[in-house]
LOTI-31111 format. One record per residue: residue in three letters; residue number from 0; x, y, z of N, C-alpha, C, CB in turn. Coordinates in nm, 2 decimals. Glycine has a CB too. Layout:
% LOTI-31111
   resn   resi     n_xx     n_yy     n_zz    ca_xx    ca_yy    ca_zz     c_xx     c_yy     c_zz    cb_xx    cb_yy    cb_zz
    ALA    NUM        X        Y        Z        X        Y        Z        X        Y        Z        X        Y        Z
...
This chain:
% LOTI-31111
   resn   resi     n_xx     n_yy     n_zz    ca_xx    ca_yy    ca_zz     c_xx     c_yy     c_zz    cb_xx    cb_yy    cb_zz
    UNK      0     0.33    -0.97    -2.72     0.24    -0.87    -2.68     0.29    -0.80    -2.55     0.10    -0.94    -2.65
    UNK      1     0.35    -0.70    -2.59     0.39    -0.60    -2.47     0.31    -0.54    -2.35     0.43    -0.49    -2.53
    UNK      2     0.34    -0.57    -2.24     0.21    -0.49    -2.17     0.10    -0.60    -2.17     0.15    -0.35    -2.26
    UNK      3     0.09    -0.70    -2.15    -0.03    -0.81    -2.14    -0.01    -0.84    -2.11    -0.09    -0.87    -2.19
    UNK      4    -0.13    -0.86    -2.00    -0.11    -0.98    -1.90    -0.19    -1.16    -1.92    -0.17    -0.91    -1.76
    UNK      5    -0.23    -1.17    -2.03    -0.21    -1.29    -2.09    -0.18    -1.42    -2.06    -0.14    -1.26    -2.15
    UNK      6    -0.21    -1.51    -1.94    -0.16    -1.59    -1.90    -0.08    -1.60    -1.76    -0.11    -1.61    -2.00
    UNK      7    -0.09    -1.48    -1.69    -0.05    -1.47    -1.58    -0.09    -1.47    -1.50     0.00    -1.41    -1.55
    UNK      8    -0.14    -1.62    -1.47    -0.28    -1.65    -1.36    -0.27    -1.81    -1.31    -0.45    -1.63    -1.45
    UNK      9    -0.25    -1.83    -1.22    -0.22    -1.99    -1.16    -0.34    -2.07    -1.21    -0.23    -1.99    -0.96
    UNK     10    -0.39    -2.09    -1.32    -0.49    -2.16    -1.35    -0.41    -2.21    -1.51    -0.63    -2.07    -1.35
    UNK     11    -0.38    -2.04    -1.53    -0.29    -2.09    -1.70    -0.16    -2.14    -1.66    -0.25    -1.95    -1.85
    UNK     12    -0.05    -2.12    -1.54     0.07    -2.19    -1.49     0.07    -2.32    -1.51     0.10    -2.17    -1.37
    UNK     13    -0.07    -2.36    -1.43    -0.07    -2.50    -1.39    -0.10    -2.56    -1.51    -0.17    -2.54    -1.29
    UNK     14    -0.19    -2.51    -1.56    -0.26    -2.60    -1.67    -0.13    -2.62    -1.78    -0.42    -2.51    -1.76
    UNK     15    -0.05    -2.56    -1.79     0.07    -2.54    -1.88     0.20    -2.64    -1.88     0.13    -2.41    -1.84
    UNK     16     0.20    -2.61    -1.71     0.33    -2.73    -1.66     0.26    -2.87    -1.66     0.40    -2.71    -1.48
    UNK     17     0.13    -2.91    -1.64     0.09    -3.02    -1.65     0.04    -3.10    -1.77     0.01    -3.02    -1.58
    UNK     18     0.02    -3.04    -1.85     0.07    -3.02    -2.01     0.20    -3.07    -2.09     0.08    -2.89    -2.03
    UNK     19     0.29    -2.96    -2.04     0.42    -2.98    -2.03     0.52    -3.12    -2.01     0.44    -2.90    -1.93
    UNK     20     0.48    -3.19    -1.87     0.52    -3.28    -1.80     0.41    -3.42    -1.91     0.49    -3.24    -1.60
    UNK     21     0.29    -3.41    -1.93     0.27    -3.49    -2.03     0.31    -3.54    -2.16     0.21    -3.46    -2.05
    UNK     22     0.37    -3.38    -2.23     0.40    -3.39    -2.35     0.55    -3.45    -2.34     0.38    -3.26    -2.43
    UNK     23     0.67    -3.44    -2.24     0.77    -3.49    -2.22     0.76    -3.65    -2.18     0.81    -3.41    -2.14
    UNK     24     0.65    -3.72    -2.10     0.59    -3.86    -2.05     0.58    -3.92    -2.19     0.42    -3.86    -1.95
    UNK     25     0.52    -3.85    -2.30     0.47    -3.91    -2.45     0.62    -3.88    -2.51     0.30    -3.80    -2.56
    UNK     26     0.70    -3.83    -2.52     0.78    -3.80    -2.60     0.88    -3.93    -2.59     0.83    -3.66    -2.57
    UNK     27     0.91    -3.97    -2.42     1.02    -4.02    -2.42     0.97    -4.17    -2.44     1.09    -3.98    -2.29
    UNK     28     0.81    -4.21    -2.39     0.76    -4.33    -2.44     0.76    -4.30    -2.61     0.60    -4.36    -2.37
    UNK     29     0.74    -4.20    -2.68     0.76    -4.22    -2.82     0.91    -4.27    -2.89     0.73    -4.09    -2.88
    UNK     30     0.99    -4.25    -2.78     1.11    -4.34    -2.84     1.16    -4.43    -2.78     1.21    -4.28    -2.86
    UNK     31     1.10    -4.49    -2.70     1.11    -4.63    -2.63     1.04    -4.71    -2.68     1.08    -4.63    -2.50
    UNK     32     0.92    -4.68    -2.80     0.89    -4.73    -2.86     0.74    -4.82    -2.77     1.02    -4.77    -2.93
    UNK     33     0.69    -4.77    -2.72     0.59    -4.78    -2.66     0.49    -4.73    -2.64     0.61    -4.79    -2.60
    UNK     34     0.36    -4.76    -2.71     0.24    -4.70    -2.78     0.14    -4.65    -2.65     0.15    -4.81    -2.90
    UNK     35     0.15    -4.80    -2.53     0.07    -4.72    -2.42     0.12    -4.62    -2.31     0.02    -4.81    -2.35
    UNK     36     0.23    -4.62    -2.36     0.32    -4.47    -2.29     0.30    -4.36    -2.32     0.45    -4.45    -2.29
    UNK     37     0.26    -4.38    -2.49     0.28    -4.24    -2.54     0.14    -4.23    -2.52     0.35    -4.21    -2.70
    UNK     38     0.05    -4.31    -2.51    -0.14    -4.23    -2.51    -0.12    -4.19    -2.36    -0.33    -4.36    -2.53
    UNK     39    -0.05    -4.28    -2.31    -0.10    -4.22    -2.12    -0.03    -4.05    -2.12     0.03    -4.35    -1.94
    UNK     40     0.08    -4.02    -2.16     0.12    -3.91    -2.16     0.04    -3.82    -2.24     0.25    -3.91    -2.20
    UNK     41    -0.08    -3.83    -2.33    -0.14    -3.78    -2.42    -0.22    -3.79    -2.36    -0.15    -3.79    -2.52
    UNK     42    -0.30    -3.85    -2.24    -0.42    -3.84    -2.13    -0.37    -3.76    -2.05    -0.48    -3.98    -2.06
    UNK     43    -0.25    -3.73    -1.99    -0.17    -3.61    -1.93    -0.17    -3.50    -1.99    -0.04    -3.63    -1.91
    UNK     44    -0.18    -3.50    -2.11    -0.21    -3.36    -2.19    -0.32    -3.27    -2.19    -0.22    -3.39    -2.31
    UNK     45    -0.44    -3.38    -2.18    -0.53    -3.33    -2.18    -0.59    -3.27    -2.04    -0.59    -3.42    -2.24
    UNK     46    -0.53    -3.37    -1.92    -0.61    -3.34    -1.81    -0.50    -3.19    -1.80    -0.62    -3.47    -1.67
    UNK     47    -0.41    -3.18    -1.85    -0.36    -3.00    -1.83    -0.49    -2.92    -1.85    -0.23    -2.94    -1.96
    UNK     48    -0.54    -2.92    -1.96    -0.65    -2.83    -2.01    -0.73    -2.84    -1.91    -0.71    -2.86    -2.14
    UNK     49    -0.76    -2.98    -1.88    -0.91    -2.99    -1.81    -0.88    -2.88    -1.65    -0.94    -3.21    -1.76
    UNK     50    -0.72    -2.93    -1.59    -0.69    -2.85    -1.47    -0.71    -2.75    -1.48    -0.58    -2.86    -1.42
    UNK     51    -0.64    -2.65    -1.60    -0.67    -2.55    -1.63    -0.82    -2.47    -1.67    -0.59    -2.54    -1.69
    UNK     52    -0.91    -2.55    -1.67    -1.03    -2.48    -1.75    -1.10    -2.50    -1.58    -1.13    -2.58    -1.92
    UNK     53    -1.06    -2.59    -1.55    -1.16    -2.62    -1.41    -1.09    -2.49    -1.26    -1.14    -2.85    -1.34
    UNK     54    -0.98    -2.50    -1.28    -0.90    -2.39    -1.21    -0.96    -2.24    -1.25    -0.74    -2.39    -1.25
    UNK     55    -0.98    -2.22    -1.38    -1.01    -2.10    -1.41    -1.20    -2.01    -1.39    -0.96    -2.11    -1.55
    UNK     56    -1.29    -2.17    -1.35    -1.39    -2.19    -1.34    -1.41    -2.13    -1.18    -1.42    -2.34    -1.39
    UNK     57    -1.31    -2.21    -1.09    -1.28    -2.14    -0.99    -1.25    -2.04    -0.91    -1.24    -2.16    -0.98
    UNK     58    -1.21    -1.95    -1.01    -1.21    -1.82    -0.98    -1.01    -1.78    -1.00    -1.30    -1.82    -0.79
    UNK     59    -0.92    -1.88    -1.02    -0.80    -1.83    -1.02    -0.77    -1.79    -1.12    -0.72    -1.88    -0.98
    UNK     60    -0.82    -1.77    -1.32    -0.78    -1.75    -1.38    -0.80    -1.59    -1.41    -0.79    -1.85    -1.45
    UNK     61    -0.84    -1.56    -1.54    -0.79    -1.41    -1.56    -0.99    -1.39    -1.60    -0.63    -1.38    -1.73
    UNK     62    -1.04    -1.28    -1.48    -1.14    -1.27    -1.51    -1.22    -1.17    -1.67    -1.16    -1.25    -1.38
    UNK     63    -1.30    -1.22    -1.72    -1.35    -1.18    -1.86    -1.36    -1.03    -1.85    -1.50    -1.26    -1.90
    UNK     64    -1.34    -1.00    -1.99    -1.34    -0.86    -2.01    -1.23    -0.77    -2.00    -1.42    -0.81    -1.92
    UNK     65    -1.09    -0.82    -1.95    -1.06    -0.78    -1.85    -0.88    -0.73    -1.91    -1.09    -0.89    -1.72
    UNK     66    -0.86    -0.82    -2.02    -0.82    -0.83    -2.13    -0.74    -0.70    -2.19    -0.92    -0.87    -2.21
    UNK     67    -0.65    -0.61    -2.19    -0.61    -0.53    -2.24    -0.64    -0.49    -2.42    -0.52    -0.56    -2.20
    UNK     68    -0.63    -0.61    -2.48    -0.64    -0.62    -2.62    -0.86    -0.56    -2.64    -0.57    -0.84    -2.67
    UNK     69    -0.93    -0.61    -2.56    -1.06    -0.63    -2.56    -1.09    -0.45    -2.55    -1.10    -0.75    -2.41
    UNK     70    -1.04    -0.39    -2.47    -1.06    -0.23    -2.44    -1.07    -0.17    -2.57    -0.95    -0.16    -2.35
    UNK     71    -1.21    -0.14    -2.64    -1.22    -0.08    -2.76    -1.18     0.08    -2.73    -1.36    -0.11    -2.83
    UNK     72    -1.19     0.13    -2.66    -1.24     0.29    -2.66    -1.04     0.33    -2.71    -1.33     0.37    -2.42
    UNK     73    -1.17     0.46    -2.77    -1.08     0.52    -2.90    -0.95     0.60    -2.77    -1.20     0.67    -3.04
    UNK     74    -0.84     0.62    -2.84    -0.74     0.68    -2.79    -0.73     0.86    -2.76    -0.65     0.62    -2.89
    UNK     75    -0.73     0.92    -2.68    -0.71     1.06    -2.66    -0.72     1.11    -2.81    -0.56     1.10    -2.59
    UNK     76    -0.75     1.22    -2.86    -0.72     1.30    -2.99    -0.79     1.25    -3.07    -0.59     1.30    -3.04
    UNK     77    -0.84     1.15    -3.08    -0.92     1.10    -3.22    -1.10     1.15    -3.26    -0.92     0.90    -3.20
């Protein structure tokens, strides 16, 4: 999506890399063969979202409406 700004907001960063750093914590306990490594890294997963929904509750994420894709109005000429 060309021209969108989509995620460029310290609420979706964070929530992303902490995510991120989870899904790598579960990966590497998934081959060490260790079941309570891989959920703790999958409770790291989740609190990404949670950081990110509560960050964006805050006021740092991308405020509503605001959306490029969302702007219905018809184009010059039509």
């Amino acid at each position: 999506m060309a021209g969108s700004s989509h995620g460029h907001t310290p609420a979706a960063w964070t929530g992303v890399i902490i995510a991120f750093i989870g899904f790598c914590v579960s990966g590497a306990f998934m081959v060490m063969a260790s079941p309570v490594g891989f959920w703790a890294g999958m409770v790291i997963v989740a609190l990404g979202g949670v950081v990110g929904m509560a960050m964006r509750a805050a006021g740092l994420g991308q405020p509503k409406g605001t959306h490029p894709v969302h702007d219905v109005t018809p184009a010059a000429g039509n």
